[in-house]
N, C-alpha and C positions, 0 to 999 in steps of 0.2 A: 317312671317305673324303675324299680330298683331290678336290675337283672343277677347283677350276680355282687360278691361281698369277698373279700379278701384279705386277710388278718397277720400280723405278724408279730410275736415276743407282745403281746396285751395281755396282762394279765396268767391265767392259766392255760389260755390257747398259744400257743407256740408256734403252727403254721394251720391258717383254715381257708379251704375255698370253698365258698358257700352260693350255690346256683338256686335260685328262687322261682316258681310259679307267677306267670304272669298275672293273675288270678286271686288264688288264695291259697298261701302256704302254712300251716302250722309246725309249729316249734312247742316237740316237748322232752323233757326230761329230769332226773331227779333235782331236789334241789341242792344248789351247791354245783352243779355241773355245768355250766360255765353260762346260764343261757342271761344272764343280765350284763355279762362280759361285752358277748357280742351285742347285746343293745347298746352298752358305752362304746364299743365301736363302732358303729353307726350314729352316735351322735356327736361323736371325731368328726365325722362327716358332714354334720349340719350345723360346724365351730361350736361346740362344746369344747371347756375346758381342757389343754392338753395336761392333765396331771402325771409330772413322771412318773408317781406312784402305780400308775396302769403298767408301765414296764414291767413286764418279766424278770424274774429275781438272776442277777445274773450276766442281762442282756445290755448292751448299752444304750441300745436306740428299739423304735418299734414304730409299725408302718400297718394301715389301713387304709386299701383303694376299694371303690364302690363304681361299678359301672353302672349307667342311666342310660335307657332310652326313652323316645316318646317322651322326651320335654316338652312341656307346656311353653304357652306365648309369655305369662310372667317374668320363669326363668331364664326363658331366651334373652327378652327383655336388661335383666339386671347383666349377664354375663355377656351378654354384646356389647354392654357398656362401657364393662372391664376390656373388651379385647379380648373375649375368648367364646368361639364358637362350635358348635358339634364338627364331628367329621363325617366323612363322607358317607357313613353308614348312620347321620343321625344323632350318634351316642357322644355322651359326653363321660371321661374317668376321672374320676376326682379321687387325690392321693395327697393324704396327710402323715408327716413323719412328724414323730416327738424323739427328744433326745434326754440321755440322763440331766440335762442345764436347763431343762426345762421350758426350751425353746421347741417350736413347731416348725415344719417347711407345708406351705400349700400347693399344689398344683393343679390345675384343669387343664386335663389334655397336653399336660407337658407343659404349659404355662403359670408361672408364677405368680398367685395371687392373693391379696390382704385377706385379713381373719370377715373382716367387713362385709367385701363381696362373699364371702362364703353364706356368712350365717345372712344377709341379704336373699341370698338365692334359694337356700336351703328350705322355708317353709312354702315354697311351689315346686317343691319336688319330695317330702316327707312331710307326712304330719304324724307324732306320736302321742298314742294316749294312754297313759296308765294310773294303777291303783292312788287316790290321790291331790292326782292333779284338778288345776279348773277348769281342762280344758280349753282350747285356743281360742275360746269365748271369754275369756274375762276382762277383758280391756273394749273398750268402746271402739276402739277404732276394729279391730276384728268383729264385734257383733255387726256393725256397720256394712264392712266388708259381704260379711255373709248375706244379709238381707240384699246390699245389690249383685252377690253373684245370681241370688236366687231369682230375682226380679229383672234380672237385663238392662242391667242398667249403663250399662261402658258407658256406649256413646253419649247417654245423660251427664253421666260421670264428667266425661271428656269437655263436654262444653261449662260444665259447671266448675271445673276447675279451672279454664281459661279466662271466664268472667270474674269468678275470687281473685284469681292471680291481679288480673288488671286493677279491682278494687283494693287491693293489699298493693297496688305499687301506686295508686295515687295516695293512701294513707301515708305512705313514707312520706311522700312529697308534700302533706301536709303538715307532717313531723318535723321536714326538716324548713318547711315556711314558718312553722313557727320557733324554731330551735332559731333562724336568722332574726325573724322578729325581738325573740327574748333580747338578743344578745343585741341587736339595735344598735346605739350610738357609739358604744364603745367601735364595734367592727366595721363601722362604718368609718368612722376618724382614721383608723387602721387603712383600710382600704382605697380612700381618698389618697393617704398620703405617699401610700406603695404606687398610686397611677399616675397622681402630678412626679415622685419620684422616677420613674421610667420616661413618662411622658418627655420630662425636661431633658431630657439627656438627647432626645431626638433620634433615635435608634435606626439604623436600616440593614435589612439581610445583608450582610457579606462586606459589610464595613470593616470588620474587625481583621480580615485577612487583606484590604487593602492598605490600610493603616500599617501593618506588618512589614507589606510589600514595600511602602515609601518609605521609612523606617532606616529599612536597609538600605534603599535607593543611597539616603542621604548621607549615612553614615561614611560610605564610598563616594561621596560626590566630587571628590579630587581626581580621583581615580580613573571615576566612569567621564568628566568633563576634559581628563587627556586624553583621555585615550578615545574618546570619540571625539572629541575634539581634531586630532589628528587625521584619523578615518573621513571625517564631512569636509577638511580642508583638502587632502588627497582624491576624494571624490567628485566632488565641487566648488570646495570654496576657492580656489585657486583660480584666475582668470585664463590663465593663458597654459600654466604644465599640470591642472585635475584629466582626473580621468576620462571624466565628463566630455573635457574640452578635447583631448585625444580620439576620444572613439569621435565626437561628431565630426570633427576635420580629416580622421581617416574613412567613414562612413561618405564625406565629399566628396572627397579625391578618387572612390572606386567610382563614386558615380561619372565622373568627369570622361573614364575611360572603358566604361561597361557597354559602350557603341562600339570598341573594336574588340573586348573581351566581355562578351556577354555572362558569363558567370560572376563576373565581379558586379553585378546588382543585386545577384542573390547574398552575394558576401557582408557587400552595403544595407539591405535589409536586415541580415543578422547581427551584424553594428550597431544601428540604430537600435535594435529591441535589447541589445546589451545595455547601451544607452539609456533609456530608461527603467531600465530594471536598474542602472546605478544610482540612477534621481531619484530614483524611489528610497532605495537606502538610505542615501545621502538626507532625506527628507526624514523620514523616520530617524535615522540620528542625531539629527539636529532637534528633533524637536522634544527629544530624552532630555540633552543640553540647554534646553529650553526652559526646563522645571526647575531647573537649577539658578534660575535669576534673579530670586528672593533671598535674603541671609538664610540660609541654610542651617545657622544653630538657631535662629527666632523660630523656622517652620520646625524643627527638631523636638524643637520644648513644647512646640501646639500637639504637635502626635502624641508626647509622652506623656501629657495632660489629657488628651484625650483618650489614650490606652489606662490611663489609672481613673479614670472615671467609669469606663466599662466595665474594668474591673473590679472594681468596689459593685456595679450593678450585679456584676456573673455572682459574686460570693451571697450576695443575698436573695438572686432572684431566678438563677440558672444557668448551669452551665457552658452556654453557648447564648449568641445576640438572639437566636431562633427560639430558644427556650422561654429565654426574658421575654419576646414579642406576645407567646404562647400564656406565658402566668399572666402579663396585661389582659390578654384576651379573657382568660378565667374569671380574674379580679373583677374588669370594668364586668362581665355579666353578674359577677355575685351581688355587687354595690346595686347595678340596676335593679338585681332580685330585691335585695333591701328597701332601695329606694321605694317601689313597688308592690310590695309585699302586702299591702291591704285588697289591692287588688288582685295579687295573686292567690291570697286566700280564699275571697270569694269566688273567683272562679275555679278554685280545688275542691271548695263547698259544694259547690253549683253540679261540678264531675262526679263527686263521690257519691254527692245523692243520688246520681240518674246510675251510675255501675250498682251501689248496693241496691235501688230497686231491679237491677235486669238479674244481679246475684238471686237475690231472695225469689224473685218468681221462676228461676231454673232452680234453686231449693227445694220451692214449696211444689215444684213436679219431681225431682228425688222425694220428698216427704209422702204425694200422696203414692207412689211408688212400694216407699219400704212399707208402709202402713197394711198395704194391700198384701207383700209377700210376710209380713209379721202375721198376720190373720191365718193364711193359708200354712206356714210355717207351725204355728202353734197348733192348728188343727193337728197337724199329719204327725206333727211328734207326739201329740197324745195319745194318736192312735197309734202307733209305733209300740209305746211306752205301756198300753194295754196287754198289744200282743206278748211285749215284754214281761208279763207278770208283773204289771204294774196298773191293774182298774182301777183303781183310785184314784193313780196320780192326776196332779192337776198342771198343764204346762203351757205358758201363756207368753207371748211376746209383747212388748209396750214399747211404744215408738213417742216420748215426748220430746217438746220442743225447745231447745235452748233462748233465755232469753237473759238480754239487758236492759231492763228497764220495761220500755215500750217495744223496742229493737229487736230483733233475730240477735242472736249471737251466732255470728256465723263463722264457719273455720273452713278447712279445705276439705273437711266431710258433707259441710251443709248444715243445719242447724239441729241435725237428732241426735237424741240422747235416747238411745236403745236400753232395754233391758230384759234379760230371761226370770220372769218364774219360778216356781217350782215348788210345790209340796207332794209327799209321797204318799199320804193316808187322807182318807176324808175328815173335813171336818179342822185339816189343820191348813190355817191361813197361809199361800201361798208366801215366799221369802225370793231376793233375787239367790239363784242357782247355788251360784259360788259360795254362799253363806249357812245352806241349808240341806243341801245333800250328801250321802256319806260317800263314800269311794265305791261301794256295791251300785248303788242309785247312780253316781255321776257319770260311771262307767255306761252303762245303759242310756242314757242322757247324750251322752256325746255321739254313740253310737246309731240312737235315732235321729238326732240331728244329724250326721255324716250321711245317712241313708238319705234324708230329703234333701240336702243338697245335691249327692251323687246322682239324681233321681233329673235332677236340671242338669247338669254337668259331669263329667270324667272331675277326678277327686285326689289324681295324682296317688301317690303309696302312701295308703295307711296302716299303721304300725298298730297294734292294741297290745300291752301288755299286762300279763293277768287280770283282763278286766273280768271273769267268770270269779274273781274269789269273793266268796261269802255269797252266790247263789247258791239254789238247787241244780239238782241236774236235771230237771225239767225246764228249767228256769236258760241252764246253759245250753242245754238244745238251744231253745230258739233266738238264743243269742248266736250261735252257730247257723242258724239258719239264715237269721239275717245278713252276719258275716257274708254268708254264701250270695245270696243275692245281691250285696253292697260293690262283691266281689267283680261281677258282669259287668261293671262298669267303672274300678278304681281296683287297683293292684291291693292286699289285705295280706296282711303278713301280723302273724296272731302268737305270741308265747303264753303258753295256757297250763293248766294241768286239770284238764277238763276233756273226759275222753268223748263227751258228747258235742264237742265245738273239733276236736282232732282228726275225729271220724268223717267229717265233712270237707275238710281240707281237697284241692287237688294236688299237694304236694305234702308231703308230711314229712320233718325233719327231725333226728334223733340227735342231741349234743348228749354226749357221756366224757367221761371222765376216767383217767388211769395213771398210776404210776408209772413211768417209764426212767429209768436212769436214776431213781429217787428221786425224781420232779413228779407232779403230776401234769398231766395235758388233757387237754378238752378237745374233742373230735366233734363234727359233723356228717352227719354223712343220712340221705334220702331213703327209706322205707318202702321197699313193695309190700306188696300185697301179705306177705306170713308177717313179713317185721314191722306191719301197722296191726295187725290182729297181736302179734305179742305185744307191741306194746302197749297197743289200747287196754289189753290183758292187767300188764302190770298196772294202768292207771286207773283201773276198775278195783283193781282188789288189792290185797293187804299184804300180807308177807310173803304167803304160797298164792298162785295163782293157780284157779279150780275151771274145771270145765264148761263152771255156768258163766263164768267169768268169759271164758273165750267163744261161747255160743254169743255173749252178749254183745260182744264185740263186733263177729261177724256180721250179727244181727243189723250193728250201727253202720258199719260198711254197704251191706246189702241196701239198705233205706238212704243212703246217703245217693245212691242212681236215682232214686225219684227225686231228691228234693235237687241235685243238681241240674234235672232235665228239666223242672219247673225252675228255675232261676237262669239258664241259657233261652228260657222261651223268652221273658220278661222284659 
């Protein structure tokens, strides 16, 4: 629900804040006074075009927020997606800036979001109809949609997309069994010789950093073989002056006298574990100097043959021994698929068949589903379309079957190919909708179809604009009347010049027009009770406005308490 509208430098409005009827508001005023302005500001809102041209002469930028409450599960849906959620009162505000560069800023709720999610979200929170259009039924996938809001269909929905999904992800997999198959011997020889090439090489985790390690070792082996060399003679290698040999013969000698100075065993104990905490060393050093026994430039030239052979592997196959392991692994399963590949087709055969028959019988229950609300649908709009000053018309919904061959053609709708009807006079052969109604007729049309859906469901804010032109005003009564009851259960926001659809309004809004500063600017602003009688006044009558004119009016106000206490009952 559109609660309230806020405008800024668009066009001929300068500054508007525009508070709406939860209900039904109408919107009237001359023409030229700014009331299609503010429809292109609201559909700023649902990412229409930012045309600088909308700018106010003058200004260098210009800004349009729209507050929502009572979001439906759809748009929740898309803007959860994004990362943006109502606050804590519900409402989501969405504000779009256009600049003279012809660039946009979006925000929801203070968050900065693509044109994408906008115009995404936007037709579960506005639908508009005017003089014209095909209405939000011209595409298949919207007729679609309608027949299962009407029908209940979600959770069919749900499971029948689940099932598509999975038969659309074994077709890949048959696509790309055969994409391997085409390609055959050539990628095969390929493949082969990338595995014997890695294979031979003998590869293992963590070689490459040991390799490194020795490397270095050896490059130092002069170095590292004095100087520990030294260290393991000093510590043990020496018989009689290593360290070894000291600590045990002083470790003796406490013992010898630790009967008349009893602490000198403890001193002897801590000797000894000196003791071999130095054999330990001494053992670990020596056997560093141990590696070192081989010619040192022979093992030298095996590393660095070894390090250029990985290397030649890393450039071709990854940048790390881990990665190369990784592409082996990829490779030998692609060759297997190859190898394989007759049989992995029939058993893709074998899956596809058994998903596209569980597809097609959760289908053919969406089919007998929409078939059933097309019937009911078509019934209720004709009856609709009667009340509408329209006996004749003839209005029919057709739910046929997509097909390939012997096959369903099935997509992620299921396999109907919807279509509306339509002729307006007896006698003349029905045409689909879109092709055969004028803008008077369509307008009517959309608006009895709105009512039978709203009739299943809440219908979010709908916009009508001058759909009353080229009726009567008998004719736009009960187009107003319907409004009115359409209204009880979806937000109805109507720009008219139809004082027989204005007078029934619970909100009536006046946009006028005025020079100010040598610009001119467009106001809004809400009508009691005398300033809906003048102006219904002025929209009855002609230059002067006479008293039968304003009885008439009253008249329309007065009668508008009954038809709105029979549409609160309903």
């Amino acid at each position: 629900m559109l609660q309230s509208l806020h405008i800024e430098n668009i066009a001929v409005i300068k500054c508007a804040d525009i508070d709406f009827d939860p209900r039904f508001t109408a919107l009237t005023g001359e023409t030229g006074a700014g009331k299609s302005v503010m429809l292109d500001s609201i559909l700023l809102l649902l990412g229409g075009k930012a045309d600088r041209e909308l700018i106010r002469t003058g200004e260098t930028g210009a800004m349009v927020s729209g507050l929502f409450g009572s979001i439906g599960e759809d748009a929740l849906k898309i803007l959860s997606a994004a990362g943006v959620y109502p606050d804590e009162d519900g409402n989501i505000l969405i504000q779009r800036n256009i600049g003279t560069d012809g660039r946009s800023a979006i925000r929801i709720n203070g968050r900065g979001v693509t044109l994408s999610v906008l115009r995404a979200a936007s037709p579960a929170l506005i639908t508009m109809h005017g003089q014209g259009d095909n209405g939000e039924y011209s595409d298949r996938g919207a007729k679609v949609a309608l027949l299962d809001r009407y029908a209940g269909c979600a959770a069919l929905l749900s499971d029948y997309a689940e099932a598509y999904s999975a038969l659309e992800g074994c077709r890949k997999e048959i696509k790309e069994n055969e994409r391997r198959r085409s390609e055959g011997e050539r990628l095969r020889e390929i493949l082969a010789y990338q595995l014997k090439d890695i294979d031979s090489a003998g590869l293992t985790d963590g070689e490459l950093e040991e390799l490194i390690d020795r490397k270095a070792k050896i490059k130092n082996s002069e170095r590292i073989i004095k100087n520990a060399g030294f260290v393991y003679k000093a510590l043990r290698g020496s018989e009689k002056g290593s360290v070894a040999f000291l600590l045990d013969r002083s470790a003796q000698a406490l013992k010898q006298i630790s009967d008349v100075i009893p602490d000198f065993a403890a001193y002897a104990e801590r000797l000894t574990d000196f003791l071999y905490r130095t054999e330990d060393i001494a053992e670990s050093v020596y056997d560093v100097i141990s590696e070192f026994d081989a010619d040192p430039e022979e093992t030298l030239n095996e590393i660095e043959a070894r390090l250029d052979r990985i290397t030649k592997l890393q450039r071709k196959y990854g940048a790390t021994i881990a990665d190369i392991l990784a592409f082996r692994e990829k490779i030998a399963a692609e060759l297997q698929g190859i190898e394989n590949s007759d049989e992995i087709a029939a058993e893709l055969t074998k899956r596809e068949e058994e998903l596209y028959i569980k597809a097609v019988a959760l289908a053919d229950r969406l089919h007998e589903a929409r078939l059933s609300a097309a019937r009911e649908i078509g019934e209720r709009v004709k009856d609709s379309l009667g009340y509408l000053d329209m006996p004749k018309a003839t209005f029919y919904v057709t739910v046929s079957e997509r097909r390939d061959g012997r096959k369903y053609s099935l997509d992620r709708l299921g396999y109907d190919e919807p279509e509306f009807f339509f002729s307006a006079n007896a006698g003349a052969d029905p045409a689909p909708l879109s092709k055969t109604a004028s803008g008077g007729e369509m307008s009517r049309v959309m608006l009895a179809l709105r009512s039978v859906i709203a009739d299943s469901e809440g219908a979010g804010t709908l916009i009508f604009d001058e759909i009353d032109a080229g009726v009567s005003g008998k004719t736009a009564r009960k187009i107003g009347i319907r409004m009115l009851a359409l209204s009880r259960t979806s937000q109805v926001i109507c720009v008219t010049h139809s004082a027989q659809i204005a007078s029934l309004a619970d909100l009536h809004l006046l946009i006028t027009k005025a020079d100010v500063g040598g610009k001119t600017e467009t106001s809004v602003r809400a009508l009691d009770d005398e300033g809906r009688i003048a102006e219904l006044s002025r929209v009855l009558g002609g230059i002067k406005v006479t008293d039968s004119q304003r009885a008439a009016a009253v008249d329309m106000l007065l009668e508008r308490e009954e038809y709105r206490k029979a549409a609160d009952k309903e």
